[in-house]
C-alpha positions as a Markdown table, in Angstrom:
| # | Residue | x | y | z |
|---|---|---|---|---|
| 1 | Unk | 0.0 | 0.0 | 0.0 |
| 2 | Unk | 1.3 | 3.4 | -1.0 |
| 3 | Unk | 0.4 | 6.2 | 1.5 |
| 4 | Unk | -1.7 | 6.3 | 4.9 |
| 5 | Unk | -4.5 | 7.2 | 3.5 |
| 6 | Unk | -4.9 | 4.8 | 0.9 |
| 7 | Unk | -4.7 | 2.2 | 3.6 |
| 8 | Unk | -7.2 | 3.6 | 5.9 |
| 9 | Unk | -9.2 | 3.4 | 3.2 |
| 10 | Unk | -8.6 | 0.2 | 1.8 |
| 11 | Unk | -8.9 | -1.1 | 5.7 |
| 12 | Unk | -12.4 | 1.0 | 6.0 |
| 13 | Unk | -13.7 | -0.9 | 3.1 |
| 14 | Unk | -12.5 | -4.2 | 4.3 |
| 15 | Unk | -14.7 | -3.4 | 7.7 |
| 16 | Unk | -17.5 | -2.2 | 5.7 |
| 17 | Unk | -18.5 | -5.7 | 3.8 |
| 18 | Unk | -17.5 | -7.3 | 7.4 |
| 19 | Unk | -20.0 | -5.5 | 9.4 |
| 20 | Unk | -23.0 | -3.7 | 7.4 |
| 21 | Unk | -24.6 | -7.0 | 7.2 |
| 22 | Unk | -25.2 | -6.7 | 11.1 |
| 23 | Unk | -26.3 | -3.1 | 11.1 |
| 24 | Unk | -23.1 | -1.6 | 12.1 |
| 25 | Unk | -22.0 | 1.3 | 10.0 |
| 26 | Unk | -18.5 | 3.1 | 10.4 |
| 27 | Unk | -18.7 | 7.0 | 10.6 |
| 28 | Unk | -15.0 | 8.0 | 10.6 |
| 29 | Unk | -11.2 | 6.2 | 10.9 |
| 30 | Unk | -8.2 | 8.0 | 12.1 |
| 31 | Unk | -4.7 | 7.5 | 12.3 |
| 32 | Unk | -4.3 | 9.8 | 15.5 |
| 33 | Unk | -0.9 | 8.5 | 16.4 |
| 34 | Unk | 2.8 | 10.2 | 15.9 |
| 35 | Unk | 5.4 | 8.2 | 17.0 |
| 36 | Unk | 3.3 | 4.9 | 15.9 |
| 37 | Unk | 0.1 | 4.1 | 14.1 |
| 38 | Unk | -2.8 | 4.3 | 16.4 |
| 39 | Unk | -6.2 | 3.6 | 14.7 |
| 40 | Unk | -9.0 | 5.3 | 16.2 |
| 41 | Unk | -12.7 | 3.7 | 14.5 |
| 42 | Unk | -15.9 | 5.3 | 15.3 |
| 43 | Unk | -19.3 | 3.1 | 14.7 |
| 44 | Unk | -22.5 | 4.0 | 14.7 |
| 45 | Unk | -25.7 | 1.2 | 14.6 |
| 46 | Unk | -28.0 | 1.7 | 12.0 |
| 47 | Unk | -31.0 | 1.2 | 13.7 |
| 48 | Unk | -30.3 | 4.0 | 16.0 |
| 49 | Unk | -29.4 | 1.9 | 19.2 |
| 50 | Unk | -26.5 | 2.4 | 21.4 |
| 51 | Unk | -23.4 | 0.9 | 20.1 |
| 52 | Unk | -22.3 | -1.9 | 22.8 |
| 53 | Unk | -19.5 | -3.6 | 24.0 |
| 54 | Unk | -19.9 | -6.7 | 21.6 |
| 55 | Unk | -20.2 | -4.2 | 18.2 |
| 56 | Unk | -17.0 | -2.9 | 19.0 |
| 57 | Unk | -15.5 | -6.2 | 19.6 |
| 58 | Unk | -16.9 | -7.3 | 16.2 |
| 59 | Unk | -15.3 | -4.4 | 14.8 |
| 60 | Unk | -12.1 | -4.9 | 16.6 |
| 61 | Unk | -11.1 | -8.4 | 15.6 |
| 62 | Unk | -12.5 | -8.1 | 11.7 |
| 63 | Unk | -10.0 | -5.4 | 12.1 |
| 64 | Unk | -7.0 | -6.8 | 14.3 |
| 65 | Unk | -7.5 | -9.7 | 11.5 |
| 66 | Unk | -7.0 | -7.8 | 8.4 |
| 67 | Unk | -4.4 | -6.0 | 9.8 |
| 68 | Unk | -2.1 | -8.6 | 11.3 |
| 69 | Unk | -2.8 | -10.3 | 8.0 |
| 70 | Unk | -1.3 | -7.4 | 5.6 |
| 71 | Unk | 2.4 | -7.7 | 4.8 |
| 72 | Unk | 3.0 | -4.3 | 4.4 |
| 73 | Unk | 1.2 | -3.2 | 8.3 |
| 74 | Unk | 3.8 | -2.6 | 10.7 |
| 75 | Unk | 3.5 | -5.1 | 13.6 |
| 76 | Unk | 3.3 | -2.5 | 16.2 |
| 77 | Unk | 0.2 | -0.7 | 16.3 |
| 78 | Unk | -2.5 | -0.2 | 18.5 |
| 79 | Unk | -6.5 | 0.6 | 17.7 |
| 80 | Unk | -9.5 | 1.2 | 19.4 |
| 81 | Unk | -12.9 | 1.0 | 18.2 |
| 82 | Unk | -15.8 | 3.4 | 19.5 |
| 83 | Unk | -19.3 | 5.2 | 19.2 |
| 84 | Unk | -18.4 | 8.8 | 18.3 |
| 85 | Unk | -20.1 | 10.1 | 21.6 |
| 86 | Unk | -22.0 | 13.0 | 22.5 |
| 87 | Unk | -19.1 | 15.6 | 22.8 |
| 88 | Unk | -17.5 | 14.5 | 19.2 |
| 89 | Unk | -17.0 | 17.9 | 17.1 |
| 90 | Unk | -19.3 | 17.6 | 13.8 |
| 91 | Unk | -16.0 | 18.7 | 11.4 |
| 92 | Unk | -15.8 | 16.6 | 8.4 |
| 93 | Unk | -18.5 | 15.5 | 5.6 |
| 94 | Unk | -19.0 | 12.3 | 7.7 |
| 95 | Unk | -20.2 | 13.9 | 10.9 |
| 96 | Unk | -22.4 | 16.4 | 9.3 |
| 97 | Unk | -23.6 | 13.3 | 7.4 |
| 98 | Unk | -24.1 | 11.2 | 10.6 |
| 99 | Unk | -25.5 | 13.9 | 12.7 |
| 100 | Unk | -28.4 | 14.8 | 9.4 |
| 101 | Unk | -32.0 | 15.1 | 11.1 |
| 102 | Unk | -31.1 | 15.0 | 14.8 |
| 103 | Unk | -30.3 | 18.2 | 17.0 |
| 104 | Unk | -26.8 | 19.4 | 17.2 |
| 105 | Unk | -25.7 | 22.5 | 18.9 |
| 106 | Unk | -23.6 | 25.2 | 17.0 |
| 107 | Unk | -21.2 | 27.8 | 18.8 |
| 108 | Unk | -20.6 | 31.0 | 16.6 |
| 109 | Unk | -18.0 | 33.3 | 16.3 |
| 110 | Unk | -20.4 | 36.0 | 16.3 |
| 111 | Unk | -24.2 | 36.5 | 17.8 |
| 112 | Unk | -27.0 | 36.0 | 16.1 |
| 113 | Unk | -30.2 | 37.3 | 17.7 |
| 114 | Unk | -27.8 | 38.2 | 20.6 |
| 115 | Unk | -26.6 | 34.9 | 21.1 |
| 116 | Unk | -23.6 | 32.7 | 20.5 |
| 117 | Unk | -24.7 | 29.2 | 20.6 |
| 118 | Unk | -27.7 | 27.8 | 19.0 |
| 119 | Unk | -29.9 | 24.4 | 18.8 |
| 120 | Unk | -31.9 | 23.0 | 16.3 |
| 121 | Unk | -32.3 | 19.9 | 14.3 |
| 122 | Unk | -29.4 | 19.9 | 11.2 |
| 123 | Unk | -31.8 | 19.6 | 8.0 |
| 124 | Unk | -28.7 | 20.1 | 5.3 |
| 125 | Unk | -24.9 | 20.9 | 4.9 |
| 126 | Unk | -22.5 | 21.7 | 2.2 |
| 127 | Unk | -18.7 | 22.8 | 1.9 |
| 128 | Unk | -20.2 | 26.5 | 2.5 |
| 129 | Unk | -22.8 | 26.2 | 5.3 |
| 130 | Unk | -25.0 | 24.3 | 7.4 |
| 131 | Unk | -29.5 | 24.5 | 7.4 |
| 132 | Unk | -30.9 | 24.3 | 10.9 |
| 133 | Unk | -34.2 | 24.6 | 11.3 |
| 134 | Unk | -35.0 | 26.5 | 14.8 |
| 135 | Unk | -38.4 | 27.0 | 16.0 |
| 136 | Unk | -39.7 | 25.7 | 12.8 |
| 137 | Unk | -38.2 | 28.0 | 10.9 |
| 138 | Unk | -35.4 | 27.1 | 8.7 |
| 139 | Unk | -31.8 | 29.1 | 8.9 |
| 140 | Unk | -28.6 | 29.2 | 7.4 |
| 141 | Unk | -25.4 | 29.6 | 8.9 |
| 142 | Unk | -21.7 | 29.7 | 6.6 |
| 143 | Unk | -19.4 | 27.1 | 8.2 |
| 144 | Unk | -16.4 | 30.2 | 8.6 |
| 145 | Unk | -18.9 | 32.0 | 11.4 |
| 146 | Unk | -19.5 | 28.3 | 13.3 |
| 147 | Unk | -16.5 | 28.0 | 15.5 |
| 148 | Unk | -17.9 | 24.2 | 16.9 |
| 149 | Unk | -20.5 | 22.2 | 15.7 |
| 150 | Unk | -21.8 | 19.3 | 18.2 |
| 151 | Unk | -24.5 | 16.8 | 18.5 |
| 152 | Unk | -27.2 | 18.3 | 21.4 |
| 153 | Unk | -28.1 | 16.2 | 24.0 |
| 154 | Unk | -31.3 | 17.0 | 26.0 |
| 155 | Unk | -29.7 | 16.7 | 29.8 |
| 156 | Unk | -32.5 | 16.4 | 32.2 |
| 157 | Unk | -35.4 | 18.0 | 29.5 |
| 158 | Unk | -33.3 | 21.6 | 29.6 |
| 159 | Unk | -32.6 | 23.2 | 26.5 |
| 160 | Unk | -30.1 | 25.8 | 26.2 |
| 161 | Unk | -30.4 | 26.1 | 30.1 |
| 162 | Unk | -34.2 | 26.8 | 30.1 |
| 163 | Unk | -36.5 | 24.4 | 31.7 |
């Protein structure tokens, strides 16, 4: 295999076929490591239900198997398989793709209406801007004013710190 990313994506398609049969889809894969290769794989289910333990166990061995199986794969390498969580940054195509129809929470670098986060359900994205509709009403925002974009989880049924 030539570069890193041609392998990540090679081993991302090799997981795919392994695991879309059981309703396990993979949102992102990183090489996060500097001195050696540590993969980082986040998983979502399908159906909408928590990832578990034993999803990311499927996902580890199909993985530890292909791996330890390629010739060119250095030996020493470590990986980790996940759900991407409630405080993962929406950043590239893949979490704006993933996070499409549910709430996420956007922090601005400027206010709008006085404020400088905002939450509403994401209805479209594109290399220029995001579509959230909020209070049924359907807004634009340019991704160079949004200085984080995160799924919105409801803590306790309090929304933006309002009962």
């Amino acid at each position: 295999m030539n570069g890193k990313n041609e392998f990540l994506e090679t081993l991302k398609e090799h997981l795919e076929i392994e695991i879309n049969s059981k309703g396990l889809r993979i949102l992102d894969l990183e090489n996060v490591g500097k001195h050696q290769i540590r993969i980082v794989i986040f998983i979502y289910r399908e159906d909408g239900k928590p990832v578990g333990v034993e999803d990311c166990q499927l996902v580890n061995r199909s993985a530890e198997d292909f791996l330890d199986n390629e010739q060119d794969f250095p030996e020493n390498y470590s990986l980790e398989v996940s759900s991407p969580g409630l405080s993962r940054n929406l950043k590239k195509e893949c979490d704006f793709q993933y996070a499409l129809s549910r709430e996420i929470e956007i922090h601005l670098r400027k206010p709008v209406d006085g404020k400088f986060s905002l939450v509403g359900k994401l209805k479209s994205f594109n290399q220029d801007g995001i579509v959230l509709m909020i209070n049924g009403e359907d807004r634009m925002f340019s991704r160079d004013g949004i200085k984080t974009a995160n799924l919105f989880f409801n803590w306790g049924g309090k929304k933006n710190g309002k009962p």
